[in-house]
Steps between C-alpha positions, in 0.01 A plus 500: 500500500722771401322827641504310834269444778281830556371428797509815760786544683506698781852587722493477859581855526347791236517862538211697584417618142511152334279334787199492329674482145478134277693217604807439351558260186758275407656452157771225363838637471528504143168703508697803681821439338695388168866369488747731319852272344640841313853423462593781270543760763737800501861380580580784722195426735637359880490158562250431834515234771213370604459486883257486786605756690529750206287360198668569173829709635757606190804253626755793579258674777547169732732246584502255223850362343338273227656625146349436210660507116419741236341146302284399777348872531388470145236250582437690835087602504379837548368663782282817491404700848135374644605104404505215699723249492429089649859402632572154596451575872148629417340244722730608798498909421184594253577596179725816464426864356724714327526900492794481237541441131727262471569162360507182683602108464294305279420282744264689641127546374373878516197599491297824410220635576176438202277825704522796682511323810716617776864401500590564844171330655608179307823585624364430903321264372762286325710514829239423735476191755180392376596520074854281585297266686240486219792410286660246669123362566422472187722435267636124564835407474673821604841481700784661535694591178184454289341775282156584476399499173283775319231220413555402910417880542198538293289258712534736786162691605664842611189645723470886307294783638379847309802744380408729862503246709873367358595831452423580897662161591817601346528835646432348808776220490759765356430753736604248738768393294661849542455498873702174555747622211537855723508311803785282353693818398484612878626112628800561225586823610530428875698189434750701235468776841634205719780406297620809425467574906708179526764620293565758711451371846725221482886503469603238226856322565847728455283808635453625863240760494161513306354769251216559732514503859201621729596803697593357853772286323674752286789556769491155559803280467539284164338157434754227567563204288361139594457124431150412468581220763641776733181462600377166461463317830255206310468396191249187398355307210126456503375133478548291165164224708179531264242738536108515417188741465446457885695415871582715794789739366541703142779441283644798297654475193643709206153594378408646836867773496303799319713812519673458851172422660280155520194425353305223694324395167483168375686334808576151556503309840707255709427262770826514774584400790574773749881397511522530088308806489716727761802405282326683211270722650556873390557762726349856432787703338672149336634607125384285318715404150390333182824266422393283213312615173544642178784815446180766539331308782783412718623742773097643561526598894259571754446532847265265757296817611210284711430345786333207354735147509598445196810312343630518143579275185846332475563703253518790672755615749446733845721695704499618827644812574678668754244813600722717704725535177255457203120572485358232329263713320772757415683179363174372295463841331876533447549125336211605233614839387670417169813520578495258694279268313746543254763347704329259609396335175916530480528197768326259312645207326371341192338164508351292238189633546535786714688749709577411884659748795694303733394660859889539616557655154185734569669566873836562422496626141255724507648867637263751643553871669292592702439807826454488833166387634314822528559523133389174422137550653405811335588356171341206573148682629519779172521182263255317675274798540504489111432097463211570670393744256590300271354187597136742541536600179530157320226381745274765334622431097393127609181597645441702229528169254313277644211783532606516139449090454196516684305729311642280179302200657176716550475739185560172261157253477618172461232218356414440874358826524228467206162678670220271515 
């Protein structure tokens, strides 16, 4: 039936002026849109990734190291602004949208509109929980690596409402957009803020005295050279015994290290006895050091800033400092400036598969210069006065996106909503 089932569909949530307006109807895909295989585009046009995060993206705006040959660009299909584009990870991501002219690989099918419809409420709706789940309900046989086909495509009823009513979805959904982008923008600038604070607070090896020193310290005597296991009066593996989604005490690993802090997501649990467990147990104030992973991963600190017991993966290495010489927080912030990270990463040795710090290499390789104690705790409090900002700030852009998700969930019928 290829204009589709149009029984009434009705969303679970409508804005006031299209309450009392017709129900929605729904429409195959190939009823809304054609496929377009022009291969005779202009040679200078950019050549576009297709991503999930992005949509269609010219390659040289993101990260993307794939080159391509003057031959293989021949065949390469054109894009045009407003089309859409199903990738193979469609029935993971939705299929994409691009705002570029462009040209892209042939193994993609694109797809233009046939009407006047709106491009950017297909857009919402093409990346929506309830379309990707339509897909992968639907259409049998799809798995990972495995295109979706334009005849696939076709057979999906997209649910379509009057031009206003798409037109006032749209605006809604971008005006959101552009929140969470300006949001975002805020979240980038505080964290480029912090690192450039960072910079200047701390006193990288061969130098004594920092660019920026608060105004109590300015007279103060010079920073003084150090061993990172100066101060090191512990140092402990976590446990290597297996772990599961429940048992009495959480197990952090790499995953839960975000940005000198821990997040308490996504834990996993151990069953101990209390002998075992005060061998690992963490301390509040423990560093705690990433040893194995890849050459980017390996080296992430943080610091054991609770009071809940806790122990860590084997993986992962803590030490106990001396805190009448070194404030463990001071310490924290200090190891994740750049600098530092920097020389970190330096410590590692190659393996097979991946990089590894050896703890006495971490304690007696790695130099450090740091000031008296006074010192130490006003850095630490500035810095941490601005992860808390920080750490608001991200809490809101998230907020902000699942508000954004769940209004994607209620402004989209789905065939469970047809009005009886």
């Amino acid at each position: 039936m290829k204009t589709g089932d149009r029984s009434a569909l009705v969303p679970k949530l409508r804005f006031p002026e299209f309450r009392n307006a017709p129900g929605w109807t729904t429409l195959n895909g190939d009823t809304l849109f054609k496929p377009i295989n022009n291969r005779g585009a202009a040679p200078a046009l950019p050549v576009l990734a297709i991503t999930q995060e992005h949509g269609a993206i010219p390659r040289d705006q993101i990260d993307y190291h794939v080159s391509v040959t003057a031959e293989s660009v021949a065949g390469y299909k054109e894009v045009c602004e407003g089309d859409f584009i199903i990738s193979l990870r469609s029935f993971q991501g939705g299929i994409e949208y691009s705002r570029y002219h462009g040209i892209c690989s042939p193994a993609y099918v694109i797809l233009r509109k046939k009407g006047d419809e709106n491009d950017h409420f297909f857009r919402y709706l093409f990346k929506s929980e309830r379309f990707i789940q339509q897909l992968t309900r639907n259409i049998e046989g799809i798995r990972d690596g495995k295109m979706i086909s334009y005849a696939q495509f076709s057979e999906q009823l997209l649910p379509v409402p009057g031009p206003p009513e798409q037109q006032k979805i749209a605006d809604c959904l971008g005006s959101l957009d552009d929140l969470i982008a300006a949001e975002g923008r805020k979240l980038e600038a505080l964290q480029q803020h912090k690192q450039g604070l960072m910079q200047q607070l701390f006193v990288p090896p061969g130098e004594t005295v920092p660019r920026l020193r608060f105004p109590e310290f300015r007279d103060a005597r010079e920073w003084t050279p150090h061993k990172f296991g100066d101060f090191v009066v512990r140092s402990f593996y976590g446990t290597s015994a297996p772990t599961a989604e429940t048992g009495k005490y959480p197990v952090l690993r790499m995953g839960n290290m975000v940005g000198g802090r821990l997040d308490f997501s996504n834990l996993v649990y151990i069953d101990l006895n209390p002998q075992d467990f005060e061998f690992f147990r963490l301390r509040r104030g423990d560093i705690m050091l990433n040893r194995t992973n890849s050459r980017d991963l390996v080296g992430k600190v943080s610091i054991f800033d609770h009071d809940s017991e806790c122990i860590t993966a084997s993986y992962i290495v803590s030490f106990r400092l001396d805190e009448n010489q070194i404030d463990p927080w001071f310490c924290n912030l200090m190891l994740n400036a750049p600098m530092y990270q920097w020389r970190i990463k330096l410590l590692a040795t190659p393996s097979i598969s991946q990089a590894n710090i050896n703890p006495t290499t971490f304690k007696t390789g790695l130099d450090i210069v740091i000031p008296k104690p006074a010192e130490q705790r006003q850095i630490a409090a500035c810095l941490s006065s601005l992860d808390d900002m920080l750490a608001a700030q991200s809490q809101k852009t998230e907020r902000l996106k699942a508000h954004k998700q769940g209004l994607l969930q209620q402004l989209f019928p789905s065939s469970e909503d047809v009005s009886r």
